[in-house]
PADREN-392302 format. One record per residue (C-alpha): residue number from 1; residue in one letter; x, y, z; chain. Coordinates in Angstrom, 2 decimals. Layout:
node resi: NUM | resn: A | xx: X | yy: Y | zz: Z | chain: A
...
REM end
This chain:
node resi: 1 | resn: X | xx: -2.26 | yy: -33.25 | zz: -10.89 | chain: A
node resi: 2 | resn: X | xx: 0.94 | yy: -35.85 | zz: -10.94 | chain: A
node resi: 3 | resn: X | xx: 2.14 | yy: -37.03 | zz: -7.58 | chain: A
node resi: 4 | resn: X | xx: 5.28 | yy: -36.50 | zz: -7.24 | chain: A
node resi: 5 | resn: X | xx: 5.17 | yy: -38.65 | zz: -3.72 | chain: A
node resi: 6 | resn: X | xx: 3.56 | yy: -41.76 | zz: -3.11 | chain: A
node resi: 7 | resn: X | xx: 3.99 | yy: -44.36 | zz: -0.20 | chain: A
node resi: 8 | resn: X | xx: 2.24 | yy: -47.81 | zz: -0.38 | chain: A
node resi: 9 | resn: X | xx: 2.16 | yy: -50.27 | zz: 3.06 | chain: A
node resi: 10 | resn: X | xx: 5.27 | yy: -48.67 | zz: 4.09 | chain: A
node resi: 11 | resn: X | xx: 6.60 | yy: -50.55 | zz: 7.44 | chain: A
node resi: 12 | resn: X | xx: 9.81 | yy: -49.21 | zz: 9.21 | chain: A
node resi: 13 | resn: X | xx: 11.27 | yy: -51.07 | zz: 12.44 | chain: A
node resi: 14 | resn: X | xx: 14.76 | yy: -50.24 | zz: 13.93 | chain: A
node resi: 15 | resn: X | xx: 16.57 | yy: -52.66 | zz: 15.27 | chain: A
node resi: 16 | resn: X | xx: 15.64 | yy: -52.25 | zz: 18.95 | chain: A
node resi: 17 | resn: X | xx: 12.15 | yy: -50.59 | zz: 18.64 | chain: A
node resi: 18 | resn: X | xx: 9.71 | yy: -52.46 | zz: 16.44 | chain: A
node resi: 19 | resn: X | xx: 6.56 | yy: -51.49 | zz: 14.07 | chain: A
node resi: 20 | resn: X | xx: 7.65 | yy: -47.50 | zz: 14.44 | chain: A
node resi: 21 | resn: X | xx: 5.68 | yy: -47.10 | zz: 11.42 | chain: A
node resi: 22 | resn: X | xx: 2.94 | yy: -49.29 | zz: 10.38 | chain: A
node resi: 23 | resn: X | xx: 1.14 | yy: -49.16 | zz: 6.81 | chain: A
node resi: 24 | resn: X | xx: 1.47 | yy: -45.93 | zz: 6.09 | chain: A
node resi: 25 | resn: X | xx: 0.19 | yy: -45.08 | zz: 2.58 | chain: A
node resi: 26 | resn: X | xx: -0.89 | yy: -41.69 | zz: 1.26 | chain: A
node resi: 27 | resn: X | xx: 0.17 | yy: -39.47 | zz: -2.24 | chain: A
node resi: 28 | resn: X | xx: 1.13 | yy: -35.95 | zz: -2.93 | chain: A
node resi: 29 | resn: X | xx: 0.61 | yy: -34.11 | zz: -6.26 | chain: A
node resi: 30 | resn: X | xx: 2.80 | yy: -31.58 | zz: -7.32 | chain: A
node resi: 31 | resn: X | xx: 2.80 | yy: -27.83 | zz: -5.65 | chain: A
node resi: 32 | resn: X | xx: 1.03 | yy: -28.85 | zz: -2.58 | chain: A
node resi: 33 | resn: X | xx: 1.80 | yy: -28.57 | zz: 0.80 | chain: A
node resi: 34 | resn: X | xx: 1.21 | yy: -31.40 | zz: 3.41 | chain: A
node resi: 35 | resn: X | xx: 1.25 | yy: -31.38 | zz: 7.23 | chain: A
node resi: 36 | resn: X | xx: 2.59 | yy: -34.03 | zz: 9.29 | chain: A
node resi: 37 | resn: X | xx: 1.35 | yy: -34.06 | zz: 12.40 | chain: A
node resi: 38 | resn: X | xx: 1.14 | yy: -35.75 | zz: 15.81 | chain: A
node resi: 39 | resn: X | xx: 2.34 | yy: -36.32 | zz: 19.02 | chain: A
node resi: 40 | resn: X | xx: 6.54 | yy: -36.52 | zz: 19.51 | chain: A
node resi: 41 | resn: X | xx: 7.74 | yy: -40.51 | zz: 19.10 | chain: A
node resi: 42 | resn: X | xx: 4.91 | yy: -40.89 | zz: 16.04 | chain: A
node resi: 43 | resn: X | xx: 7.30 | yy: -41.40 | zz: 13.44 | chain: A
node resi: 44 | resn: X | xx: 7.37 | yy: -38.09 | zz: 11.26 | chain: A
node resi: 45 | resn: X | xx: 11.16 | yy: -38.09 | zz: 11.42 | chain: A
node resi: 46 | resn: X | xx: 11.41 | yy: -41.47 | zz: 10.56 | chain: A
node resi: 47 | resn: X | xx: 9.21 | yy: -41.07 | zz: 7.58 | chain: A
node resi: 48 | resn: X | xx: 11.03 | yy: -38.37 | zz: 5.94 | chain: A
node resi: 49 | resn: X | xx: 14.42 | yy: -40.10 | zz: 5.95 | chain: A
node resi: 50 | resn: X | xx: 12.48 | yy: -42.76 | zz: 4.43 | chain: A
node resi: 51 | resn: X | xx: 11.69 | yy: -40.89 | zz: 2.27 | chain: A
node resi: 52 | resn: X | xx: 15.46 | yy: -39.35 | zz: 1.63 | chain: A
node resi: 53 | resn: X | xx: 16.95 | yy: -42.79 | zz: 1.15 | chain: A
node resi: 54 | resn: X | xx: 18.45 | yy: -42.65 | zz: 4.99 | chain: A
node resi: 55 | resn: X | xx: 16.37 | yy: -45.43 | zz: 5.81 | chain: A
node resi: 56 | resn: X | xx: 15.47 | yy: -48.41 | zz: 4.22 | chain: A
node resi: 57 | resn: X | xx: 11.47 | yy: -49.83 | zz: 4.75 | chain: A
node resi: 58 | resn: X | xx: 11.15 | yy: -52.78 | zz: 6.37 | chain: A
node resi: 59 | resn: X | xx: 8.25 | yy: -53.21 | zz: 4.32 | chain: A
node resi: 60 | resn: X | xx: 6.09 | yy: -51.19 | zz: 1.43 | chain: A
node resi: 61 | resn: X | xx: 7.47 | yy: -49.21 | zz: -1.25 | chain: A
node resi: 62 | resn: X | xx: 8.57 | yy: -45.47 | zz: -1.27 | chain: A
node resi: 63 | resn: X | xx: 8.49 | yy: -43.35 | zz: -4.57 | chain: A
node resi: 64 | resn: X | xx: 9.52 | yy: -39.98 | zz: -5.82 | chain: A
node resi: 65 | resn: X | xx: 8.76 | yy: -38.57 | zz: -8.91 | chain: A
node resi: 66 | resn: X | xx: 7.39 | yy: -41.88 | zz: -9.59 | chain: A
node resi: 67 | resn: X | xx: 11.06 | yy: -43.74 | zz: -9.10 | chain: A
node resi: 68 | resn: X | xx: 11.39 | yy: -45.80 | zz: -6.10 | chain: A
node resi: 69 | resn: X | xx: 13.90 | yy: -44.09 | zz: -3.67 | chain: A
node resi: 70 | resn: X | xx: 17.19 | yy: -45.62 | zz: -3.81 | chain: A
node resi: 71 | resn: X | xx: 18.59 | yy: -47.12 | zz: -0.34 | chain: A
node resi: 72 | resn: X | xx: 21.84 | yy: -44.60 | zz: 0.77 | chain: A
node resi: 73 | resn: X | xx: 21.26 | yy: -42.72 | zz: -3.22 | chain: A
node resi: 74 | resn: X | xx: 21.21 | yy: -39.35 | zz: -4.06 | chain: A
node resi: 75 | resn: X | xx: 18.07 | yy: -37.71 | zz: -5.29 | chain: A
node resi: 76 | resn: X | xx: 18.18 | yy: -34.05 | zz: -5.95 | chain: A
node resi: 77 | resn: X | xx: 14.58 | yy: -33.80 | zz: -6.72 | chain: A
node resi: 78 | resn: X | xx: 14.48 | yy: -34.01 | zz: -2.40 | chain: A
node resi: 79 | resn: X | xx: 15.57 | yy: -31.23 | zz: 0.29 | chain: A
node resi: 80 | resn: X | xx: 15.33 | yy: -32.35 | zz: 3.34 | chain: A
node resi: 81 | resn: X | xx: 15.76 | yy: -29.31 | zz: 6.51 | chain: A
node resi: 82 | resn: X | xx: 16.58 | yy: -30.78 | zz: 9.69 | chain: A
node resi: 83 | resn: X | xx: 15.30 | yy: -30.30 | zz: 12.82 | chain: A
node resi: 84 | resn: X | xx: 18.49 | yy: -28.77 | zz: 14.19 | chain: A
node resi: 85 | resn: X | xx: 20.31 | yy: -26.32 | zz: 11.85 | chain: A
node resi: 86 | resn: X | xx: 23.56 | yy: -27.40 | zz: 13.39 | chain: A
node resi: 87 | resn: X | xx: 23.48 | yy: -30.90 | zz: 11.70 | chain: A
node resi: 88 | resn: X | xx: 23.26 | yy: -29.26 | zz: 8.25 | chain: A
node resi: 89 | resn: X | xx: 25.47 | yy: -26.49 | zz: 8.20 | chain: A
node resi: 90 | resn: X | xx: 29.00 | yy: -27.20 | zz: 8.81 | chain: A
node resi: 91 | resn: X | xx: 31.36 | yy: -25.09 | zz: 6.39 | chain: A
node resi: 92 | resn: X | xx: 33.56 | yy: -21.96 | zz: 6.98 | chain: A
node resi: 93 | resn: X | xx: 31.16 | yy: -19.32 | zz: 5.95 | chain: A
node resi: 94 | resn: X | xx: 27.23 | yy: -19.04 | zz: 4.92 | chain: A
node resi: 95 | resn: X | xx: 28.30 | yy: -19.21 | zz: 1.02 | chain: A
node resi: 96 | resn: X | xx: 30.01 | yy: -22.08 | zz: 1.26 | chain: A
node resi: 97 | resn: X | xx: 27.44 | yy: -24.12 | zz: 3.19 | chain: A
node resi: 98 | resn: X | xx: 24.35 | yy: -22.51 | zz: 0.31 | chain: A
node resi: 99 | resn: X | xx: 27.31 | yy: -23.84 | zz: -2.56 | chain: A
node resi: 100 | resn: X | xx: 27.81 | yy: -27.18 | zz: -0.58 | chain: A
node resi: 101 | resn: X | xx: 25.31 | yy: -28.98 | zz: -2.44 | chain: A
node resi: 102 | resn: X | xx: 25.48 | yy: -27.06 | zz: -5.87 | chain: A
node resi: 103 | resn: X | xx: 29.21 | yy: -28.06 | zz: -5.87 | chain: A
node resi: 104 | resn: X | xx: 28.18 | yy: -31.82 | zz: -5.48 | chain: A
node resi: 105 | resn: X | xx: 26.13 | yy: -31.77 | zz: -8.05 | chain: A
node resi: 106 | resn: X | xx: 29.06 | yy: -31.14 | zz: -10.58 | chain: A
node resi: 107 | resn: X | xx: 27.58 | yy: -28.04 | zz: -11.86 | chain: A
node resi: 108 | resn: X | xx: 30.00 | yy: -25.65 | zz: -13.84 | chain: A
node resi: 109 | resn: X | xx: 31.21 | yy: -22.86 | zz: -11.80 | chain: A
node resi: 110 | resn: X | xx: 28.58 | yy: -20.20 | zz: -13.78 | chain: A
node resi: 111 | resn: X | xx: 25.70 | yy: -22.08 | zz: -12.20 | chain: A
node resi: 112 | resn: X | xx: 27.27 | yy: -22.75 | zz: -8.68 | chain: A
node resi: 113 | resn: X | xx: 27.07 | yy: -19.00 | zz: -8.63 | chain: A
node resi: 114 | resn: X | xx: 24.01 | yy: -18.22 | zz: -9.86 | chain: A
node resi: 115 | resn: X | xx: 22.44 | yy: -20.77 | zz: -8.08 | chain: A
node resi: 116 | resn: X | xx: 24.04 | yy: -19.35 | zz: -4.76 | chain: A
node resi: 117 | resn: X | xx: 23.06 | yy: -16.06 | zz: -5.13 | chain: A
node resi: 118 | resn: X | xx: 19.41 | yy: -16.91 | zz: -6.35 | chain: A
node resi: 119 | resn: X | xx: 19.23 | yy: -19.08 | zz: -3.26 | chain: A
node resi: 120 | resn: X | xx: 20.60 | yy: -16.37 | zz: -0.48 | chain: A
node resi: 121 | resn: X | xx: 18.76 | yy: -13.81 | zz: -2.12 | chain: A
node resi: 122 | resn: X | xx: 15.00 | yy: -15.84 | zz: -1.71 | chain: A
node resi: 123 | resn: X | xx: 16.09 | yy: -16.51 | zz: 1.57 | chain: A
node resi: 124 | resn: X | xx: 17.05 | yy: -13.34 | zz: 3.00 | chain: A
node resi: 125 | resn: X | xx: 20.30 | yy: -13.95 | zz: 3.69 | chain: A
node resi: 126 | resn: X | xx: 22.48 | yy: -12.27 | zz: 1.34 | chain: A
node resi: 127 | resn: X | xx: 23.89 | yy: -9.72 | zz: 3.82 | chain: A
node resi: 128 | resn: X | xx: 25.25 | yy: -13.63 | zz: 5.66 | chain: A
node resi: 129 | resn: X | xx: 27.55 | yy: -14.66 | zz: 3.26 | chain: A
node resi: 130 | resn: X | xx: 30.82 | yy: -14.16 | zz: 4.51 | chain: A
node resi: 131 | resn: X | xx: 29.78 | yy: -14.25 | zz: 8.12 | chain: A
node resi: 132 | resn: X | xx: 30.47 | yy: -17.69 | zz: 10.22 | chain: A
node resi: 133 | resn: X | xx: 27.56 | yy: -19.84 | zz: 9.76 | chain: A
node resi: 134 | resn: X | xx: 28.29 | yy: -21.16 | zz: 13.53 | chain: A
node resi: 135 | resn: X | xx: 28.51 | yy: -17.64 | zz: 14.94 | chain: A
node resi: 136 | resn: X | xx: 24.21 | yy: -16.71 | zz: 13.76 | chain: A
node resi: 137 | resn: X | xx: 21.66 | yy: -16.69 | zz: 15.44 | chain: A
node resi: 138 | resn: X | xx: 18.88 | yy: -19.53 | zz: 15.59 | chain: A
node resi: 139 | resn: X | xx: 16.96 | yy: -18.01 | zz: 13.15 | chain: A
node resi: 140 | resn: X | xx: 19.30 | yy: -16.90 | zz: 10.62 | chain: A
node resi: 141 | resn: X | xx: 20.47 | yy: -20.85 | zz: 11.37 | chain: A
node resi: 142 | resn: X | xx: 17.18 | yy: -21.91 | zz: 9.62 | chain: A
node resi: 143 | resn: X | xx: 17.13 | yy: -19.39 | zz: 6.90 | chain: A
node resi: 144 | resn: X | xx: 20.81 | yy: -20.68 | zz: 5.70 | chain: A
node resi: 145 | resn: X | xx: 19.83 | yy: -24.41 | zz: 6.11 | chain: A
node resi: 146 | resn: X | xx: 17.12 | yy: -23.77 | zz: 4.06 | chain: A
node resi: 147 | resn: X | xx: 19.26 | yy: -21.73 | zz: 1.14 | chain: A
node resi: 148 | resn: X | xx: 21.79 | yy: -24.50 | zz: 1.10 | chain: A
node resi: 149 | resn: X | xx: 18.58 | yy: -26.60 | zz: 0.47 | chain: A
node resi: 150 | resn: X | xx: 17.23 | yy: -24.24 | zz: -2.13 | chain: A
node resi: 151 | resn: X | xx: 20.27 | yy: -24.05 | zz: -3.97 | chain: A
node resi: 152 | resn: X | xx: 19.96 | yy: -27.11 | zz: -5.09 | chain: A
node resi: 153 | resn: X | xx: 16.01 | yy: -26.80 | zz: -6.70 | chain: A
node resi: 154 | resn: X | xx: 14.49 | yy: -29.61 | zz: -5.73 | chain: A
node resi: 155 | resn: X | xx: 11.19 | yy: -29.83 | zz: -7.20 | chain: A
node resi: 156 | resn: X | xx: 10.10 | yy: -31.42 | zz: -3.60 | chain: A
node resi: 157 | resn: X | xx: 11.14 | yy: -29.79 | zz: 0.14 | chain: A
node resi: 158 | resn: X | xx: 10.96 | yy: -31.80 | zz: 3.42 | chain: A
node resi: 159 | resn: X | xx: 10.51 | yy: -29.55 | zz: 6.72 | chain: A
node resi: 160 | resn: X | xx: 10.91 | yy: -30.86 | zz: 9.98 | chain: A
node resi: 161 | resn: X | xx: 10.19 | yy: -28.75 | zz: 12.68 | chain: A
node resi: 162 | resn: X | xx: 10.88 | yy: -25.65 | zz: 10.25 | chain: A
node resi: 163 | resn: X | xx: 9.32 | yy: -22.92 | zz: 13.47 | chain: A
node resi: 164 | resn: X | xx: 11.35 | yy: -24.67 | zz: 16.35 | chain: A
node resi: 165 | resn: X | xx: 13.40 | yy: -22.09 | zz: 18.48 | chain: A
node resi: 166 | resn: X | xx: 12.62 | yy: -19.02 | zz: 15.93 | chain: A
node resi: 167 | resn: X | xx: 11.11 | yy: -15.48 | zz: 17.12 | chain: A
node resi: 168 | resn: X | xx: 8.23 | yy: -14.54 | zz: 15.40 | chain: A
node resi: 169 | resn: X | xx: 9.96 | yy: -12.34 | zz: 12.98 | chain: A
node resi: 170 | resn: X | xx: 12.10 | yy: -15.57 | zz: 11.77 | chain: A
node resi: 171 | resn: X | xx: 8.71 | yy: -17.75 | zz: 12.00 | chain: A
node resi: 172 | resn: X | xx: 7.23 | yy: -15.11 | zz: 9.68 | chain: A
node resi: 173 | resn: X | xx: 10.19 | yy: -15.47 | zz: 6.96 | chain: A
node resi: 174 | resn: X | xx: 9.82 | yy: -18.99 | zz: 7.03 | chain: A
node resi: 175 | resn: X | xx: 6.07 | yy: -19.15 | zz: 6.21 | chain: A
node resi: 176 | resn: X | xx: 6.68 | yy: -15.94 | zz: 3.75 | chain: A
node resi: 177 | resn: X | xx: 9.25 | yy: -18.24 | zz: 2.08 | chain: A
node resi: 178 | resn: X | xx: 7.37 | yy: -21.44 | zz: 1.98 | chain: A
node resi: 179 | resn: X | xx: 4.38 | yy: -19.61 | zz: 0.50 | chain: A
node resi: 180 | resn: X | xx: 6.29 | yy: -17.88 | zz: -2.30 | chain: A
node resi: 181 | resn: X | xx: 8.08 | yy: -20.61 | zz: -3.52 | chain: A
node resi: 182 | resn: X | xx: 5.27 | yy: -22.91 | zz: -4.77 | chain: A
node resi: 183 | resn: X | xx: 6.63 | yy: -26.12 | zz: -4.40 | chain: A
node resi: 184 | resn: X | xx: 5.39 | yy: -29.45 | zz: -3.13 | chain: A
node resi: 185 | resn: X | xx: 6.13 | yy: -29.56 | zz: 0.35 | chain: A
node resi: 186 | resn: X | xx: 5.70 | yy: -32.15 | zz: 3.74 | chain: A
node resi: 187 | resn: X | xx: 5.83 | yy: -30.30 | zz: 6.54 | chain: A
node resi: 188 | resn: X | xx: 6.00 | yy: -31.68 | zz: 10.11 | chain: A
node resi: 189 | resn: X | xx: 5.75 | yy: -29.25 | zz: 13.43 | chain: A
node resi: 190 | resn: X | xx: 4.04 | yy: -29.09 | zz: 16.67 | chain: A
node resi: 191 | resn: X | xx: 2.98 | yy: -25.32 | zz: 15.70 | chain: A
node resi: 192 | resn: X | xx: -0.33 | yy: -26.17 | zz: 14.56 | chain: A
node resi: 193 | resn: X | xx: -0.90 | yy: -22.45 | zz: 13.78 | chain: A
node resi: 194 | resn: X | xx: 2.09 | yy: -22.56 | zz: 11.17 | chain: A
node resi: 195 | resn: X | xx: 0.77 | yy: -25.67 | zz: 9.55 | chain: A
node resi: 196 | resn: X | xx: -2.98 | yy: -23.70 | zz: 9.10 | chain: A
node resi: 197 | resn: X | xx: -1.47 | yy: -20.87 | zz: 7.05 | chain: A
node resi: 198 | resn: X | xx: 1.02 | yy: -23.21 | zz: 5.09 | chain: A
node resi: 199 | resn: X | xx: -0.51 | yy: -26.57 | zz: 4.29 | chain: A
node resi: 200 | resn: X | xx: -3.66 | yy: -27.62 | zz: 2.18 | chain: A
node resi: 201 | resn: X | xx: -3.76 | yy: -31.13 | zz: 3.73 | chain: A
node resi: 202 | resn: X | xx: -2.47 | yy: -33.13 | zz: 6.92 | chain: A
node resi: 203 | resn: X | xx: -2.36 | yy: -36.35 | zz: 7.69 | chain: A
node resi: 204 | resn: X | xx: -1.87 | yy: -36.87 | zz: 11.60 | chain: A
node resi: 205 | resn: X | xx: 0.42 | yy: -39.77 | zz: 12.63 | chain: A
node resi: 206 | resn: X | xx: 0.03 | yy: -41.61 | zz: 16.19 | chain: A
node resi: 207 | resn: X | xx: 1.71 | yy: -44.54 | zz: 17.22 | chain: A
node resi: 208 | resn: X | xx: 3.51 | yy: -45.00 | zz: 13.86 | chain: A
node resi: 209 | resn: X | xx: -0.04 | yy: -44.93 | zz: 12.22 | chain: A
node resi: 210 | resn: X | xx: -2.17 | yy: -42.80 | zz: 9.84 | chain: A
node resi: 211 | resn: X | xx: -5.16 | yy: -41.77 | zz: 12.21 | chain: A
node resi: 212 | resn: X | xx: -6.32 | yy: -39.16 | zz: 10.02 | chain: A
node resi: 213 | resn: X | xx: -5.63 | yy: -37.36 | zz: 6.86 | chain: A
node resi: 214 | resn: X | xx: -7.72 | yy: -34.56 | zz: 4.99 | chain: A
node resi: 215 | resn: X | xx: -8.25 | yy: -31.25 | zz: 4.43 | chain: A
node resi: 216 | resn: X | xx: -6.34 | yy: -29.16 | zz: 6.67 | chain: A
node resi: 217 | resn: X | xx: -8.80 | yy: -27.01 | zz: 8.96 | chain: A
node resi: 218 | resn: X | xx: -11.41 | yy: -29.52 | zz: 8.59 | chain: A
node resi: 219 | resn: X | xx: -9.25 | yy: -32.10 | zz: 10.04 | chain: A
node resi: 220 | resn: X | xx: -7.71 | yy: -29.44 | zz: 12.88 | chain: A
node resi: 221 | resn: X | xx: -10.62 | yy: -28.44 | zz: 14.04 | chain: A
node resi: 222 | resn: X | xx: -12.10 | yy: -31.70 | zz: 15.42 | chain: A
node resi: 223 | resn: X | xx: -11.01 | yy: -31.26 | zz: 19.15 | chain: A
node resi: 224 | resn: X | xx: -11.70 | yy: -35.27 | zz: 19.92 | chain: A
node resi: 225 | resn: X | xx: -9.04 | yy: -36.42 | zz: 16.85 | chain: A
node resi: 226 | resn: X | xx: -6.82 | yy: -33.51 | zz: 17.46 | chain: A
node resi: 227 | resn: X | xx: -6.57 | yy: -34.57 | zz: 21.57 | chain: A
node resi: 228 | resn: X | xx: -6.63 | yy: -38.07 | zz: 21.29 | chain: A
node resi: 229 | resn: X | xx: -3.77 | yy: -37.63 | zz: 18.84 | chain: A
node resi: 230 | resn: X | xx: -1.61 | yy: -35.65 | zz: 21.78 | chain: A
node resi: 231 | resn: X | xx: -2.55 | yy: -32.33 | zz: 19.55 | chain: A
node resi: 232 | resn: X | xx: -4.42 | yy: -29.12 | zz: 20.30 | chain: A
node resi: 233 | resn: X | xx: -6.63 | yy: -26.92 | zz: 18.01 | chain: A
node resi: 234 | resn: X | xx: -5.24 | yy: -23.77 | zz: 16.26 | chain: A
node resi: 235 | resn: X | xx: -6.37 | yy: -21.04 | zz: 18.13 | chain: A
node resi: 236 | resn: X | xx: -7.74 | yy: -19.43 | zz: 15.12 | chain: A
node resi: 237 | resn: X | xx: -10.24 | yy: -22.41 | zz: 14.90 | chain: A
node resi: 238 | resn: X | xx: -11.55 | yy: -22.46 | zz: 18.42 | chain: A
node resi: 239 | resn: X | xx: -14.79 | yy: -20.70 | zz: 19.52 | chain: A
REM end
C-alpha cells in the first residue's frame, strides 16, 4: 500500500535545546495506525508539528501524501488533536468549534453543514451542539476536538495523548472511534494498553531517537526495550 507519510534523516533543534530529534526516518501506508511511544521529553510532540508544518526541520525532509510539508502551510489532508482540548476549542458553542475548520476551507454553506453534522454525529456529540464548549467535561472536551478535526476529512489523523484525563467510558469512545473510522493514524500516549488495541505498529522514541519500531505486541512485549525506553508492558502481555 501507498504511504501517505514518510520522514527521511529528519533533525529538529530549538533554539535553546539542541539535537531534540535526531535521524528519524520511518513510512506509513495508508489506513494504518502507528504508535509513538516513549518516555516524556522524547520528542513525539515535536515530531507531529513537524509533521503539521508548525515546525520547520533543521535537517531531513518531511512528506505527506508524497508532497513535502510546507513550512507555516495549510494541509487539510492532516488533523492534528492536541494534547489539551483547551488549545483547540475556542468558539461560542460545540457547532461552531466542529464548523471552525469546514468554514476555512471555503466550502459552500450545504457542505459546512453536512460536514458538521456527519462529524458530531461519528463522534457522539450531537446532543453538544449548542452547549458551551468551555462549560464540558474533559471527556466530552476530547470528543469535540476530535469532531472539529473530523469535519474537516483528512485522509491522515495525528493523536497526541488522545486517553489523557478521560474515564474509561470516554477512553472507550475514543478507541471505538479510532477503530471505526479506518484511517491512517500516529498515535502517541503513555497508555500502552490503548496503543495495543489501536495500533498495528510502534516505533518507540528515546532521547530524540528511533530505538525501536515494529510490530506492535511484538515490540511491547520485550520488557528490557520497553524499560530501558522509560516504558512498561501492557498488562495484557505480561505473564
Amino acid at each position: 500500500m501507498k504511504n501517505v507519510i514518510s520522514l527521511t534523516s529528519v533533525d529538529f533543534s530549538y533554539q535553546d535545546k539542541p539535537d531534540v530529534l535526531k535521524n528519524i526516518s520511518f513510512d506509513v501506508s495508508g489506513g494504518k495506525s502507528v504508535g509513538i511511544i516513549g518516555p516524556n521529553g522524547a520528542g513525539k510532540t515535536t515530531l507531529f508539528l513537524l509533521l503539521c508544518g508548525i515546525l520547520k526541520p533543521t535537517a531531513g525532509r518531511t512528506r505527506i501524501m508524497g508532497e513535502d510539508v510546507v513550512y507555516k502551510g495549510f494541509n487539510p489532508a492532516v488533523g492534528y488533536i492536541f494534547q489539551n482540548p483547551d488549545d483547540q476549542l475556542f468558539s461560542p458553542m460545540v457547532r461552531d468549534d466542529v464548523a471552525f475548520g469546514p468554514i476555512n476551507m471555503a466550502l459552500s454553506q450545504q457542505e459546512i453543514d453536512a460536514r458538521v453534522e456527519k462529524a458530531l454525529n461519528i463522534s457522539g456529540c450531537k446532543a453538544l451542539a449548542q452547549r458551551p464548549s468551555h462549560h464540558l467535561s474533559g471527556g466530552e472536551k476530547r470528543m469535540v476536538a476530535i469532531a472539529s478535526v473530523l469535519a474537516m476529512e483528512p485522509e491522515i489523523m495525528i493523536y497526541d495523548e488522545p486517553t489523557a484525563s478521560l474515564d474509561m467510558r470516554a477512553r472507550r469512545k475514543v478507541i471505538n472511534l479510532i477503530k471505526s473510522e479506518h484511517k491512517t493514524n500516529l498515535i502517541a500516549s503513555h497508555d500502552m494498553e490503548f496503543i495495543l488495541e489501536t495500533c498495528q505498529r510502534v516505533i518507540i522514541i528515546n532521547s530524540g531517537k528511533i530505538v525501536a519500531r515494529g510490530e506492535a505486541a511484538l515490540i511491547m512485549h520485550d520488557k528490557e526495550l520497553m524499560e530501558n525506553s522509560g516504558l512498561e508492558v501492557p498488562y495484557s502481555l505480561r505473564g
